[in-house]
ZAFIBA-440938 format. One line per field, with one value per residue (C-alpha): chain; residue in three letters; x, y, z; residue number from 1. Coordinates in nm, 4 decimals, padded with zeros to 6 digits, always signed. Last residue first. Example, Ala and Ser with C-alpha at 12.3 -4.5 7.8 and 13.67 -1.06 7.14 Angstrom:
cadena <- (A|A)
residuo <- (ser|ala)
X <- (+01.3670|+01.2300)
Y <- (-00.1060|-00.4500)
Z <- (+00.7140|+00.7800)
num <- (2|1)
***
This chain:
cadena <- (A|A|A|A|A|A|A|A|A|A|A|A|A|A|A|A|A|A|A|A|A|A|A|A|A|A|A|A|A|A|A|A|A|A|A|A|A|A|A|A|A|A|A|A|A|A|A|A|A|A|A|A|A|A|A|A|A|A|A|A|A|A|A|A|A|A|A|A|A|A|A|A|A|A|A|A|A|A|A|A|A|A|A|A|A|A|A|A|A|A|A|A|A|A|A|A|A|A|A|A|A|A|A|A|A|A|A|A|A|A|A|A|A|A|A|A|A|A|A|A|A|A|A|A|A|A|A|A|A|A|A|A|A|A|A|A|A|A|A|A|A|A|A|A|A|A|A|A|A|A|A|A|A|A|A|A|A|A|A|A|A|A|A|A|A|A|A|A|A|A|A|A|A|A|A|A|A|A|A|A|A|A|A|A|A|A|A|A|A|A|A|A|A|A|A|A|A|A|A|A|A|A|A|A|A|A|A|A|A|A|A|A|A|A|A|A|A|A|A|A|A|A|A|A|A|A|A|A|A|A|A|A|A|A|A|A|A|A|A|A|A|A|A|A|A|A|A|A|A|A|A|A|A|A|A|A|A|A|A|A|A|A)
residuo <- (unk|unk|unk|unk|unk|unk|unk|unk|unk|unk|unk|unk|unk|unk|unk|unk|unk|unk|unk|unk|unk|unk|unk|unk|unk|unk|unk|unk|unk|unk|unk|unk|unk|unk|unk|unk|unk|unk|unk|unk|unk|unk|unk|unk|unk|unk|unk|unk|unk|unk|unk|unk|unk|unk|unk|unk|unk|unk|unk|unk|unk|unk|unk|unk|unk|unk|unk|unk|unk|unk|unk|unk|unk|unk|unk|unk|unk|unk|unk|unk|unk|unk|unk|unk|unk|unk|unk|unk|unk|unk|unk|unk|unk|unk|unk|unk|unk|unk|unk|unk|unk|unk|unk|unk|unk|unk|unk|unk|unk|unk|unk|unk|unk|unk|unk|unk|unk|unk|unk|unk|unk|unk|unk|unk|unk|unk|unk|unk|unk|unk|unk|unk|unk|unk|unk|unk|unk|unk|unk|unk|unk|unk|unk|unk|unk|unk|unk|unk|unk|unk|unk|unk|unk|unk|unk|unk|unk|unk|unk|unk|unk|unk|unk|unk|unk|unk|unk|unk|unk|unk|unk|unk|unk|unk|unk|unk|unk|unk|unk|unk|unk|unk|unk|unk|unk|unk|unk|unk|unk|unk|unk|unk|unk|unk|unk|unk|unk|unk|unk|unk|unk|unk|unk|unk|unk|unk|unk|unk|unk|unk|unk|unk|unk|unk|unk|unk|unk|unk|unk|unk|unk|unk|unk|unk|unk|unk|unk|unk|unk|unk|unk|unk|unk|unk|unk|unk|unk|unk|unk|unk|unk|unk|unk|unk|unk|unk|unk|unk|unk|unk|unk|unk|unk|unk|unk|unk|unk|unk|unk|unk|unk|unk)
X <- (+11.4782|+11.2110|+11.2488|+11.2587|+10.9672|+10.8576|+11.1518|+11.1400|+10.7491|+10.8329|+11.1506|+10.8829|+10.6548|+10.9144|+11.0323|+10.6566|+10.6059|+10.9133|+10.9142|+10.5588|+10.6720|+10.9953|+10.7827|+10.5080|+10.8164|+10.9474|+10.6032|+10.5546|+10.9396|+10.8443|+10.5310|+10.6960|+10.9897|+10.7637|+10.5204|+10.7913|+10.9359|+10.5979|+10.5474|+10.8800|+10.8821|+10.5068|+10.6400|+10.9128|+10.6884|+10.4951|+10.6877|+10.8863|+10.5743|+10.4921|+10.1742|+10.1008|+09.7422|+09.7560|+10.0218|+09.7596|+09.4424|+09.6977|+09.7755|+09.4222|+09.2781|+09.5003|+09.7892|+09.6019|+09.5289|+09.8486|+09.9239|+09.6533|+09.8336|+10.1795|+10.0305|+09.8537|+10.1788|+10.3785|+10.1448|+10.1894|+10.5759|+10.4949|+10.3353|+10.5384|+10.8946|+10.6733|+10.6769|+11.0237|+11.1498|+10.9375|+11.0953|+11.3939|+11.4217|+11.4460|+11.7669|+11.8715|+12.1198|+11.8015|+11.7403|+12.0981|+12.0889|+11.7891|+11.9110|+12.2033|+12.1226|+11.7767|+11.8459|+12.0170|+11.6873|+11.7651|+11.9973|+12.1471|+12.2327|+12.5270|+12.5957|+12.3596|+12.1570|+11.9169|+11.6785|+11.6600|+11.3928|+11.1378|+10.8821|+10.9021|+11.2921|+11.3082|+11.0475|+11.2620|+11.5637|+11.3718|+11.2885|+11.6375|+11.7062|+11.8963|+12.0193|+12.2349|+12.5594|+12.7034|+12.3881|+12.6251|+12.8270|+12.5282|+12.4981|+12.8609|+12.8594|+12.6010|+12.7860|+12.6626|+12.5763|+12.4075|+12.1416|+12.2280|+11.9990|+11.6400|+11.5863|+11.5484|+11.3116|+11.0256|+11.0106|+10.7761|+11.0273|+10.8401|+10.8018|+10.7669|+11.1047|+11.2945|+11.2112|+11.2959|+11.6209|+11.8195|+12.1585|+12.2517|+11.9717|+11.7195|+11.8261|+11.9140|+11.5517|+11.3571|+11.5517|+11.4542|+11.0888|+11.0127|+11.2268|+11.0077|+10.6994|+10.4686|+10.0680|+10.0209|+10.0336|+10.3308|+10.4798|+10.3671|+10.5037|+10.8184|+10.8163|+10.7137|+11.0038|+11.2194|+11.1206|+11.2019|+11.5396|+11.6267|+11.4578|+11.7021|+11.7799|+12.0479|+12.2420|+12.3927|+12.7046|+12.9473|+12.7498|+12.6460|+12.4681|+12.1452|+12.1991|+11.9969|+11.6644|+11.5654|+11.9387|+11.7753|+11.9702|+11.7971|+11.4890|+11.5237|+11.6291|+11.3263|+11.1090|+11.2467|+11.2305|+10.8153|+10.5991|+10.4190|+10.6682|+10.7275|+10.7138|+10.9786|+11.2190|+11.1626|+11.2835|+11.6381|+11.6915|+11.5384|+11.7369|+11.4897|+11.5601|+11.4503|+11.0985|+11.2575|+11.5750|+11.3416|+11.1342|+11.4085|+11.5422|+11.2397|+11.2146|+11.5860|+11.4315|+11.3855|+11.2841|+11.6516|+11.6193|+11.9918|+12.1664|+12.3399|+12.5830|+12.8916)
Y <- (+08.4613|+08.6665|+08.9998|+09.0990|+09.2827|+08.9268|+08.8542|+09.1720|+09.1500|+08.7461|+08.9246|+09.1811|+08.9838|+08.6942|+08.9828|+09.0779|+08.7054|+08.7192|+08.9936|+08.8797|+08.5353|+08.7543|+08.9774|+08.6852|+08.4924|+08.8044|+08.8617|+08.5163|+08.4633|+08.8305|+08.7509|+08.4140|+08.5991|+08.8571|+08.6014|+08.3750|+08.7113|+08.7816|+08.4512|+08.4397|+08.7769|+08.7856|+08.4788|+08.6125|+08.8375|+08.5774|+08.4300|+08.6627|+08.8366|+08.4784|+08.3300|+08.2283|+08.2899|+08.6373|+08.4635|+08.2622|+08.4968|+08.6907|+08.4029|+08.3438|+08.6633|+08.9190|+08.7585|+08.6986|+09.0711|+09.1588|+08.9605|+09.1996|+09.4872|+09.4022|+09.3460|+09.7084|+09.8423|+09.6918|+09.8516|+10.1670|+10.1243|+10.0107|+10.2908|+10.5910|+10.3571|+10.4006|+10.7724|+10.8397|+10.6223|+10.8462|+11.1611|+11.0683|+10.9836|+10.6269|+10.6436|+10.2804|+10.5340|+10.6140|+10.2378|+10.1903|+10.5075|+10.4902|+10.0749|+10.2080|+10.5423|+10.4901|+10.1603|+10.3087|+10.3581|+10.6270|+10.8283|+11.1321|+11.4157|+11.5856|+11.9558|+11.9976|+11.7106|+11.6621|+11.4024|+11.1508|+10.8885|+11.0120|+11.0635|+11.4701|+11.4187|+11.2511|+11.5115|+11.8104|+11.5963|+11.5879|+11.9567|+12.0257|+11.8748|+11.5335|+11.4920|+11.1255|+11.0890|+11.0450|+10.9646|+10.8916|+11.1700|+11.3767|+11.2204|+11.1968|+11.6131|+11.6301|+11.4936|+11.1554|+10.9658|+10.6194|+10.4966|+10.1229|+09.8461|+09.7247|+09.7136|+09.3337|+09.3543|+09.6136|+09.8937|+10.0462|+10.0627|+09.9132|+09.5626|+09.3624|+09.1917|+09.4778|+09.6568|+09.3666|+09.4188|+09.1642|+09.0698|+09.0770|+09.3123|+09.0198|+08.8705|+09.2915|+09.4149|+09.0979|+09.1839|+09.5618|+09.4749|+09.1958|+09.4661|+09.7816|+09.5838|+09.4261|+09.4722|+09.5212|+09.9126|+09.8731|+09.7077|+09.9965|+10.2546|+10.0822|+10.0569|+10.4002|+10.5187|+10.3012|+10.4055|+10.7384|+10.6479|+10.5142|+10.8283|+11.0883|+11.1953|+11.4863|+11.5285|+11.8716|+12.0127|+11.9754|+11.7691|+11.4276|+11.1666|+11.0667|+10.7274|+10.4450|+10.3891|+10.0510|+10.0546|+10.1073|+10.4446|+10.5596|+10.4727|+10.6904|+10.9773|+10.9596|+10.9463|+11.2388|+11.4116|+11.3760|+11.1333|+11.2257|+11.0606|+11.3725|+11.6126|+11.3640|+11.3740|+11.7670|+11.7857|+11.6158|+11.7977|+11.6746|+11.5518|+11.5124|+11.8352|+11.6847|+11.9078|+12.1955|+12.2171|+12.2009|+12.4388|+12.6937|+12.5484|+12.6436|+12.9874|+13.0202|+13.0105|+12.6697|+12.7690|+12.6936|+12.3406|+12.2194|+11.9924|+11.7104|+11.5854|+11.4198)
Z <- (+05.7330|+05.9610|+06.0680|+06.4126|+06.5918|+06.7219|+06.8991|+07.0637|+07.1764|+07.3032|+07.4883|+07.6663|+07.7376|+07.9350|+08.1132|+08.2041|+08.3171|+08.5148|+08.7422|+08.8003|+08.9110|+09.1456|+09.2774|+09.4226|+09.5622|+09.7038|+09.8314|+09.9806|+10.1172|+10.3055|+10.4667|+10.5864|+10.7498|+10.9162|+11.0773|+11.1952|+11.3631|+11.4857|+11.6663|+11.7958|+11.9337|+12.1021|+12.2361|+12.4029|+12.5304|+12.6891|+12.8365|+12.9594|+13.1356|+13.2940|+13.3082|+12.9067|+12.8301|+12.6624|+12.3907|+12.3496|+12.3509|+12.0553|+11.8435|+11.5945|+11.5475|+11.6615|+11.4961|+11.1757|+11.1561|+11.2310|+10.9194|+10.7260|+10.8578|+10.7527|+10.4072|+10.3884|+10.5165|+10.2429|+10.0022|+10.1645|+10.1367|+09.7939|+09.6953|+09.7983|+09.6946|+09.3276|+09.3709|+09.5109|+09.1894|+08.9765|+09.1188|+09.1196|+08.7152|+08.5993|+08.3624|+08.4475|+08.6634|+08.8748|+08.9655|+09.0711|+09.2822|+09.4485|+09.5954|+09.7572|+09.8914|+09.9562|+10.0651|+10.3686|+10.5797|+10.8150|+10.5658|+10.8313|+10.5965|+10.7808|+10.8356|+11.1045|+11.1235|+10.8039|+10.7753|+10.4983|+10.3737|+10.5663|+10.3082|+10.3652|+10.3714|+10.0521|+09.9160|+10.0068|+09.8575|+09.5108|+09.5274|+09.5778|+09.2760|+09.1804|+08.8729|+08.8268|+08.6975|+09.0160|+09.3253|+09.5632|+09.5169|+09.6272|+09.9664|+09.9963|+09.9354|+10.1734|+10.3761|+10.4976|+10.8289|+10.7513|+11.0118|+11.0909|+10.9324|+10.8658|+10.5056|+10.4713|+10.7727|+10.5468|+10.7952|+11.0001|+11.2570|+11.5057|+11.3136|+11.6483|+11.5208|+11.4507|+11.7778|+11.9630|+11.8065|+11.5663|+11.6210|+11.9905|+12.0840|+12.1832|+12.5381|+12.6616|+12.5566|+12.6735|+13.0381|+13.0101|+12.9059|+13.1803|+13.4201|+13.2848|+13.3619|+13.1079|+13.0856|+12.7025|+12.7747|+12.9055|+12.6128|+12.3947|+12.5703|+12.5745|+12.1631|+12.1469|+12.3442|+12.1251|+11.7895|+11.9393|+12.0818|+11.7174|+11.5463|+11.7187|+12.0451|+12.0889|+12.4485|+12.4853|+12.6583|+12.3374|+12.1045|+12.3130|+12.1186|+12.3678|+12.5556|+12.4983|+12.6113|+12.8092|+13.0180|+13.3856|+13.3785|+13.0132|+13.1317|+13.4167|+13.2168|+13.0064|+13.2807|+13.4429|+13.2017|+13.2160|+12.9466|+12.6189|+12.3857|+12.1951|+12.4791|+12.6430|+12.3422|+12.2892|+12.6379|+12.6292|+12.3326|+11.9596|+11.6641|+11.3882|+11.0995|+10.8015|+10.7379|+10.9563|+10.6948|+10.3733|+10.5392|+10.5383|+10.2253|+10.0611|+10.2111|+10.0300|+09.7023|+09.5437|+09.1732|+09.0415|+09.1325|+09.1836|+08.9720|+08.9805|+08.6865|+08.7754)
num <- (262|261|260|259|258|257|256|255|254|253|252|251|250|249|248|247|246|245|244|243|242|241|240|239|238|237|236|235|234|233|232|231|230|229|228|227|226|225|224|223|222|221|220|219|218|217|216|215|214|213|212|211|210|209|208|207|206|205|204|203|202|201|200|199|198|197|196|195|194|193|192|191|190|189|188|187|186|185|184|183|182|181|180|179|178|177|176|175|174|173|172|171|170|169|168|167|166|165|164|163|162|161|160|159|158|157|156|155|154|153|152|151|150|149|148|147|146|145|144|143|142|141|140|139|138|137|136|135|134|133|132|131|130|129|128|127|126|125|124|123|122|121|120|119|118|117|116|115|114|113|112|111|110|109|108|107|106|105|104|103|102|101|100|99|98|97|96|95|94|93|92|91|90|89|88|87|86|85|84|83|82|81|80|79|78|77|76|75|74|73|72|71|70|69|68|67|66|65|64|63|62|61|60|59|58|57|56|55|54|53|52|51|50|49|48|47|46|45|44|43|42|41|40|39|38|37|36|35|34|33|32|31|30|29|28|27|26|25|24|23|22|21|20|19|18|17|16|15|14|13|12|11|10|9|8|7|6|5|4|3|2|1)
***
């Protein structure tokens, strides 16, 4: 296995390195974040809207599922629903796939969307075999969100990184260039997101606005963005796939050229 370490990251580095990854908050760093008392936060988390903290000896830890969360409520409310329209929506859609999923607060592309992976760093490392990966290439993982660091374990939020990085690096794409183009396309994919939340403002939002009932209308909020999401992602696929294809088809015409004739 071949990793390496980048000899110019002094110990400073790692300091930031570690505050850059470091997303577990307390009990009070949770409520800070989402702008609302402890109180709050524990009362969410009796009605069943927030889930509860991960417990390390005394201490409860939040990490980026009970903050996508908290923004997810906050943004409900501010549409209008109660914590009962929100709490009942909450329990109907978590079998499967979560509200949060579906109303695309994970900022996510939906074939990503899974579990958080817990790694040594060791695991982390191993899965990468073969492959050098510096400390300035974690540092940049972290800064893009693609890792965060919790105490001795390297919490993966989106697990492509460590399924989908890997292949592409051992094609002999260095790190650095695969966190570049995953740079761009997550802000392409935002761009795209944007321009079908466009559409939704423009020609679903006064009916969803209509319906009488909270339910309703949240469930249609789901439905409408879920059919959304699913059609936005068959037309770039599609779209991937054509291109993929053309510059494939380039290349082989460029190699059959290059070969001598009989």
């Amino acid at each position: 296995m071949n990793l390496t370490a980048d000899p110019a990251t002094d110990s400073n580095e790692r300091d930031e390195l570690d505050d850059a990854v470091h997303h577990s908050m307390t009990i009070d760093e949770v409520a800070q974040f989402a702008k609302i008392p402890v109180s709050t936060v524990r009362m969410y988390q009796n009605k069943g809207i927030l889930p509860r903290p991960e417990r390390r000896g005394r201490v409860g830890y939040y990490g980026e599922q009970h903050r996508q969360r908290l923004v997810l409520i906050a943004h409900l409310q501010t549409r209008g629903f109660s914590l009962a329209a929100i709490k009942e929506s909450l329990d109907a859609w978590e079998v499967g796939q979560s509200l949060d999923h579906h109303l695309g607060v994970t900022d996510v592309a939906p074939l990503l969307v899974r579990q958080p992976l817990r790694l040594s760093m060791a695991e982390l490392l191993a899965r990468f075999e073969g492959v050098v990966l510096t400390q300035a290439d974690i540092q940049r993982a972290a800064l893009l969100g693609l890792v965060e660091l919790d105490g001795a374990e390297v919490v993966v939020p989106v697990p492509a990184f460590v399924e989908i990085g890997p292949e592409i690096a051992q094609l002999g794409i260095p790190v650095g260039e695969i966190l570049d183009q995953y740079e761009l396309v997550k802000e392409s994919i935002r761009e795209i997101a944007d321009r079908f939340r466009q559409l939704f403002e423009r020609h679903l939002w006064s009916d969803v606005e209509s319906v009488k009932s909270e339910r309703g209308a949240l469930d249609s909020v789901v439905t409408d963005a879920s059919k959304l999401s699913s059609l936005a992602t068959a037309v770039v696929t599609a779209e991937l796939h054509e291109h993929f294809r053309r510059f494939a088809d380039d290349y082989i015409h460029q190699l059959a050229s290059s070969q001598p004739k009989n």
